[in-house]
Each structure stands twice: as C-alpha cells, then as structure tokens.
N, C-alpha and C positions, 0 to 999 in steps of 0.2 A: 123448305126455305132454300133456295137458290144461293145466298152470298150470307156470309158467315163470317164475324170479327170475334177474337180472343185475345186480351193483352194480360200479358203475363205478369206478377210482381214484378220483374225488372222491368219492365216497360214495354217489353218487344211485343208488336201486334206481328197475330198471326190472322191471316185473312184469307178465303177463298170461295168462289164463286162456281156451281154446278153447270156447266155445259151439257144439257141433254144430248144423246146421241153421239156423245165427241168420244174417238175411243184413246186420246193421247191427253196427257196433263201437260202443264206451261209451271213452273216455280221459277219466281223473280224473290232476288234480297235485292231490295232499296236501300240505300245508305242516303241517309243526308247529308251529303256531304260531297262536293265538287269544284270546280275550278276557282267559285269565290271565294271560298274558304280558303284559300293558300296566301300566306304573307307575298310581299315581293321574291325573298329569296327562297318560295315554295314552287315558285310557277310549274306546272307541269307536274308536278309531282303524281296527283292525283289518278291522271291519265297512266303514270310510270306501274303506280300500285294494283290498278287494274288488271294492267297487261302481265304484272308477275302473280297473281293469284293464282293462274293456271300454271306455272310451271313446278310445282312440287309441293307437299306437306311433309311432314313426319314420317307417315307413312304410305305414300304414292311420290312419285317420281311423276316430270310433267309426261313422260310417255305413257305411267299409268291414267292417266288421269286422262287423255285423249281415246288410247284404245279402252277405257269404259265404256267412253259414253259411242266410238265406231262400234262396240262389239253388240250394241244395244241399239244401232240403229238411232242414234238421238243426239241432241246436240246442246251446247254448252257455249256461251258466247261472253261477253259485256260490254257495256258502253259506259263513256265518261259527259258528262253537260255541265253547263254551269252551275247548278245546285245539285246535281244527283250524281251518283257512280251506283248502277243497277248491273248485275250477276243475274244472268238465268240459264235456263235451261228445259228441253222440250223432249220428253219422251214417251212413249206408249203407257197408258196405267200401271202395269203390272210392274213396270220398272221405277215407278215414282219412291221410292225407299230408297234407290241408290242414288237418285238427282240428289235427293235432299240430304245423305251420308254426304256427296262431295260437297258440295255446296256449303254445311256445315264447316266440314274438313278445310276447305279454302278461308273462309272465313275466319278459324281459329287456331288451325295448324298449319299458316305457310310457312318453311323456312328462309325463303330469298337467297337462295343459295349465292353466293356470291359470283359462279363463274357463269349461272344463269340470266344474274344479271347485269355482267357486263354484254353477254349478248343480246339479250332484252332492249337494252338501250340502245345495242349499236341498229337494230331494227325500229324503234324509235326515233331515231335519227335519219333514218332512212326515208322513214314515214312523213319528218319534218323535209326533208327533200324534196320531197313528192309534193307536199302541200304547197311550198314554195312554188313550184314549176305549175300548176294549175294557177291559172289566174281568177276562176270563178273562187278559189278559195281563201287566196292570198287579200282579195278586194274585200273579202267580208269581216280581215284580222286589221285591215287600213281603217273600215266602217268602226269597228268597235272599240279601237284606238283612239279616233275624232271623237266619236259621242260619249262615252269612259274612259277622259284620259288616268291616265296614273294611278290606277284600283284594277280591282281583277276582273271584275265584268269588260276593261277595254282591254285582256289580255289573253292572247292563243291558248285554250287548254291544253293542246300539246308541250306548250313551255318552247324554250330557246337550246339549241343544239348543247352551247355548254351547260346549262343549266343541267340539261338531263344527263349531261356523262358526268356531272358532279355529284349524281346522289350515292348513297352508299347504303349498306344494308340496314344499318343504323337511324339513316333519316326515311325508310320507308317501315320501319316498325313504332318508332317514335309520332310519326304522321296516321297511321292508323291505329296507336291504342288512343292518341287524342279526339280521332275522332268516330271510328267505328264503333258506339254507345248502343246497344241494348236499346234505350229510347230514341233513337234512332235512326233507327232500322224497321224493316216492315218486310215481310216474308209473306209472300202471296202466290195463291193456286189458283188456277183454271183451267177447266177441261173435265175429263171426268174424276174427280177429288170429292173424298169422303173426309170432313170435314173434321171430323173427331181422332179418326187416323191422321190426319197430315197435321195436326195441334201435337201429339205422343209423336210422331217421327222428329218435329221442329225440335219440343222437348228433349228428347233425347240426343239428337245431334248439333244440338246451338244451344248446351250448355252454358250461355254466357252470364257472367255475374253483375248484381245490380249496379250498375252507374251511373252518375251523372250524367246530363246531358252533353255534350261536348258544346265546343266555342261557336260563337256564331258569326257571321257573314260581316265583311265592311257596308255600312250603306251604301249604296248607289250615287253619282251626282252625275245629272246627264248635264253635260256641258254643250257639245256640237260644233261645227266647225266644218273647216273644207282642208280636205287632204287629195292633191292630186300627181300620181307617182307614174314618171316619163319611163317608159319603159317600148320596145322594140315589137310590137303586137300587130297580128291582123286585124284584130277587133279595141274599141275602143268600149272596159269593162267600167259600168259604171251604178254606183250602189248611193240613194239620196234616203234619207229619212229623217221623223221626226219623234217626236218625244210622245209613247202613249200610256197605257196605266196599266196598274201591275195586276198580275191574275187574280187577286182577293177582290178587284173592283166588279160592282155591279155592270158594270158595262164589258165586263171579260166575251161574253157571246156578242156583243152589241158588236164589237173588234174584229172577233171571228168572221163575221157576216158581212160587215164595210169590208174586209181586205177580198174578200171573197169576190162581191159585187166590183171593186177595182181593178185585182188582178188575178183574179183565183183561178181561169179555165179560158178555154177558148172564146167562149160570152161574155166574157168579162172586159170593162171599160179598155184596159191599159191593151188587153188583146186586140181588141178592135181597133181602136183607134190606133196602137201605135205598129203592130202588125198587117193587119188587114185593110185598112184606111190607106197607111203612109206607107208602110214598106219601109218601116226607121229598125225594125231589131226582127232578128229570129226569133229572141227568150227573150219575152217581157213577164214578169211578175213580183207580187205584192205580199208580205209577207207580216203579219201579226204576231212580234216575239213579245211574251208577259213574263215579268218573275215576280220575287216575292213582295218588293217593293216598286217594281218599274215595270217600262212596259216602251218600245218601238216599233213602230209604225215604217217599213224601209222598202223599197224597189227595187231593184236589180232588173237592170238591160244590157245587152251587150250591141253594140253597133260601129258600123263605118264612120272611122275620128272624121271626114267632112260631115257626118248627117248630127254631129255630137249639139251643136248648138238647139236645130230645132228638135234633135230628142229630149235635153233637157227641161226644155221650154215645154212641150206639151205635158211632161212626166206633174210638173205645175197645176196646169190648165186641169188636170186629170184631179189632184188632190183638191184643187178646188172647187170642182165643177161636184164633189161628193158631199158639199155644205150644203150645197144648192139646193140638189133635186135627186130623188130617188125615186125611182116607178115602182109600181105594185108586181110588175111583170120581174123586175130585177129581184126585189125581197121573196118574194115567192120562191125563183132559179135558188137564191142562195140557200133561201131555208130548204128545198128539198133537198140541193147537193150536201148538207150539210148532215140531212138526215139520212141518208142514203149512206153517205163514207162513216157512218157514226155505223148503222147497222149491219152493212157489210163487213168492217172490220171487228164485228164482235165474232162473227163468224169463226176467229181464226185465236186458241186460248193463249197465245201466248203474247197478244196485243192488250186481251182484257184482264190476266195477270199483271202486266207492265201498269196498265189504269190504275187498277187496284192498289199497287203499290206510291206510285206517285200518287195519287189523290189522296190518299190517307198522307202521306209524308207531307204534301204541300197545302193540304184543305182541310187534315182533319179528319175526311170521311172521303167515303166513298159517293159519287156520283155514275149510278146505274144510266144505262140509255133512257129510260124512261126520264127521271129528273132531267139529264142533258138538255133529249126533245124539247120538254118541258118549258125550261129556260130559254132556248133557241127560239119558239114558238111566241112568247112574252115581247120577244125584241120588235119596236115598232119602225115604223121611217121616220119619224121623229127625232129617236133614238140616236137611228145613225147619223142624220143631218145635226144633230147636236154635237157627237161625238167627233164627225169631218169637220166642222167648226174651229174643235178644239185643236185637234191634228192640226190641222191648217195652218193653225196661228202661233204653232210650237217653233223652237230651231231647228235652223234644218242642219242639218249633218251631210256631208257628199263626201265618197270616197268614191276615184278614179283613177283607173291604170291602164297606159298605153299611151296614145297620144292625143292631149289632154287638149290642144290648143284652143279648139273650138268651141268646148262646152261654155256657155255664158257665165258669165262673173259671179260669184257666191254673191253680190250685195245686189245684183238684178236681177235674181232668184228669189233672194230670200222677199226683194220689194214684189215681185209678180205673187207670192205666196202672200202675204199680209196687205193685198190692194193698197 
C-alpha cells in the first residue's frame, strides 16, 4: 500500500505516501488555520507566527535549529495562505527522525523570545516594503480589497507595518494555543517513509493533548467593484475578475481546465489574442483561485497606459467568447497539460507531502493522481461553456495601478460583459 492514513485519539491524522526509488523523505505539519481566521486586530499575525517558529525552542536556539538541518544537508521552510500555515521539511531517509524531533519541537516548544522578535518583525517589515515596491503584488492586495471588502479574505496576509510591530509575545502564544488543535492539524510524509515508523516518530515527538477544534473562518461576501490607484509607472498593472465557486464544488476541475483553455500557457486564448495577435501585454494570464466557500475567476496584464482601453475591452471579449465555444483541440491541450504538471510534480516528495496535507485538511481525504486524472478526464465542453456562462454574468471586480486614464468605464465593461 503506497499512501497510509492514522488518526490518533486526539484527532491528529498522520498520513504518508511511499515513493518508490526516492532516496529523500518530504514532512509537512498543515495547520488549519491562516490569514482568514484572524480578527481585524489579528491581521498579519499568522504570517508573524510562522516566520518565529524557526527561531528557537526550549531547547534549540534559532542557530541550532538551522545548522541541523545545514549539517544534514536538508532543508526546513513554511509558508502562510489564506486557510493554511504548513511547516515542512526535506531530507535524505536516514535523517527523517530528526525532521520530525524539530518539527515537533517547533510546534510545541517555541519560546518567542522576545529580542528575536523584535527582529523578526523588523524583517517583516521589510518584507512589507518590498511587497509595496513590486507592483505585480501590490495590485493583487487592491483586487482583494474590491472583491472582499472589510473581512480577511480582502486583506494582506502579511498584515500592515504597525500592526506587526504591535504584536507582543503574548499575542502570538494566545493566537496559536486557539488555534493550533490536534484536529487540526495533519502531518504528512513522502518519499521514501515506512509508515508504521513515521506514526511512533509523530507519537512521540507531537505529544499533543486532546482538544477541541479551534474557531472557524468569517464567511466570505464577494461584493466587487473598481479600484483604480494613480501611481508613477512604466506599465500600466491591471487585475479584472469575477466571482467563481469554492473548491467543494463539483465544477472545481471544470475551473481548472476554463482558466487553462483562457490564459494558462502560450496556446491559451488570453496569450494569443492579446500577446501574439495585438502586441497589448508581455504577461497576460488567468488564474482559478477556490476556498472553502468561494471561489475567483481573475486576469492579470500589465500594458502600455495608451493601449489600456482596448486591452481591457478585449480581456471582455475573451471571458466571453468562453460561454460560447470551446474546440475539442483546446479541451484536449488542457486536459493533457493538466495531466502532465499533475504527474510530473509527483515526481518531486515534498509537493505530494504538501497534497497530502491540504487535501485531508481541506477535502477530508486524500486525492491520489489517479482520482485527480479521473475527475479532469469527466470534464465535458459542456461543462465549461456552462461554467463561462456563469463567470460571465458574475461582478466584475478591476483593480488597477499606474496610469489608469485609459482603461474603459467599470459600467461599459461590466455592460460588454452581461450583453
């Protein structure tokens, strides 16, 4: 048996997946828990707690805790998302007993040292600088501000400069016993992992005691709207989208495969026509974001503020020409490129660890390649043409930064979009 689930009286599933021939293991800890879950006066936090796990425990110091995992050749990362904050780590088998000792350690003995993290922050902050100064990033915190106002899904995981030098070590112990729960949480192996050893490793190093689930998420309300921010630019950045369904829906691959067939690659609608046709943008593409209850459908182009008008006209023309008509030659392209990047990236264990963990945290179970295929395989043009329908006749949302003059009027958009 290849992939292997255990959940513990407290809740915790331990899960892992055999990689023939792989001589390195992948361990991810999922948490549920990310940017939605934080009140107004939480923002950022999340992101804050991540970044200090690695700087010390009880007994490791953050310089111990780095030269482990240098002196072993292996590495130790995390990232923050709207729903998830995932911890992992990648190193050769024999050394998979001390991933899972730190990782544990991190998890249950950090102490936040207090002078660690006033510089934590102030690199945080730094990091909030950076984000500022890119405009491909700053445009995507304006997009999810328009379509989520005043809830956490339309607000920066990284949080706001003060916000983050306000937290103290108090409000990051407080914020993860509410929310770092046993049930939880989901601890996942791939590579080469003996499944009865990495359940006794977890056991013993993620001692954690049974509790409750912790708090749950604000719902979503996609409202929409046009936000466009005058700003001194070469290029003129611009992000349109509309309202689509959240990962639970049967139409989750249907999503996959339209944004694909729109703007997924170089064959792809939005490429052609507004790349290689017009010569309107360098970067055009389409992008299928789902959560637990929602879901956006959104573009991103960057172009010359004179050519703004007819690139957002065609970006139009583009969403609705995918109610329309889809060829057999395009569902085909998508369904291979989709099965191709499915099984290429299995390839590599610390992608199909990361699966493994979000797919149990978000769906309950695992979904192997084969199921994926499966599902991908089922999607008809039909489907899609249904699904661009819907899209179509959603609000649209446009967020825009640089010099906005040109692009057309949100109300002769939204009328080209709804005929």
């Amino acid at each position: 048996i290849m992939y292997r689930l255990t959940t513990l009286d407290n809740g915790l599933r331990i899960a892992s997946e055999l990689l023939p021939g792989v001589e390195s293991v992948a361990v991810n800890v999922t948490v549920g828990a990310g940017a939605r879950y934080e009140s107004i006066g939480e923002n950022g936090i999340s992101h804050l707690l991540e970044h200090m796990a690695f700087k010390g425990t009880k007994t490791r110091s953050a310089r111990d805790i780095a030269e482990a995992f240098d002196n072993i050749g292996g590495q130790l990362n995390a990232y923050t998302s709207m729903e998830l904050t995932v911890y992992y780590a990648k190193v050769l088998k024999d050394n998979m007993r001390l991933a899972v000792d730190i990782l544990g350690d991190i998890m249950l003995n950090s102490v936040f040292d207090e002078n660690e993290l006033t510089r934590e922050k102030d690199v945080i902050i730094q990091e909030i600088g950076m984000h500022h100064d890119s405009p491909e990033d700053l445009i995507v915190d304006y997009f999810d501000d328009t379509a989520f106002p005043n809830q956490p899904l339309g607000r920066s995981i990284l949080g706001s400069e003060e916000q983050v030098a306000s937290y103290s070590r108090d409000d990051l112990i407080a914020y993860m016993g509410k929310h770092y729960k046993a049930p939880r949480m989901v601890i996942s192996a791939a590579g080469n992992v003996d499944h009865d050893a990495f359940v006794a490793m977890v056991q013993e190093y993620f001692p954690m005691p049974a509790h409750q689930s912790g708090p749950d998420f604000q719902v979503a309300t996609y409202k929409g709207g046009d936000k466009r921010v005058e700003r001194e630019l070469e290029q003129l950045h611009l992000l349109m989208g509309l309202p689509a369904i959240s990962m639970h829906s049967p139409d989750h691959y249907t999503l996959q495969l339209y944004s694909n067939i729109l703007g997924g690659g170089m064959s792809s609608r939005l490429f052609q026509e507004v790349r290689e046709k017009r010569g309107l943008a360098y970067t055009v593409y389409s992008m299928g974001s789902t959560y637990e209850d929602c879901g956006v459908l959104s573009i991103y182009a960057g172009t010359a503020p004179e050519r703004a008008g007819e690139l957002s006209g065609v970006l139009c023309e583009q969403v609705i020409g995918m109610a329309e008509n889809i060829s057999d030659t395009e569902l085909e392209r998508a369904k291979n490129q989709q099965r191709a990047e499915l099984l290429m990236a299995r390839e590599n264990p610390q992608t199909v660890a990361g699966w493994i963990g979000r797919h149990l945290m978000m769906y309950k179970e695992y979904r192997d390649a084969k199921a994926i295929t499966q599902r991908v395989n089922s999607v008809t043009k039909e489907d899609i043409l249904r699904l661009g329908g819907q899209i179509a006749g959603g609000q649209l949302t446009i967020a825009a930064l640089g010099d906005t003059s040109s692009i057309l009027p949100y109300d002769t958009l939204t009328a080209r979009l709804h005929g």
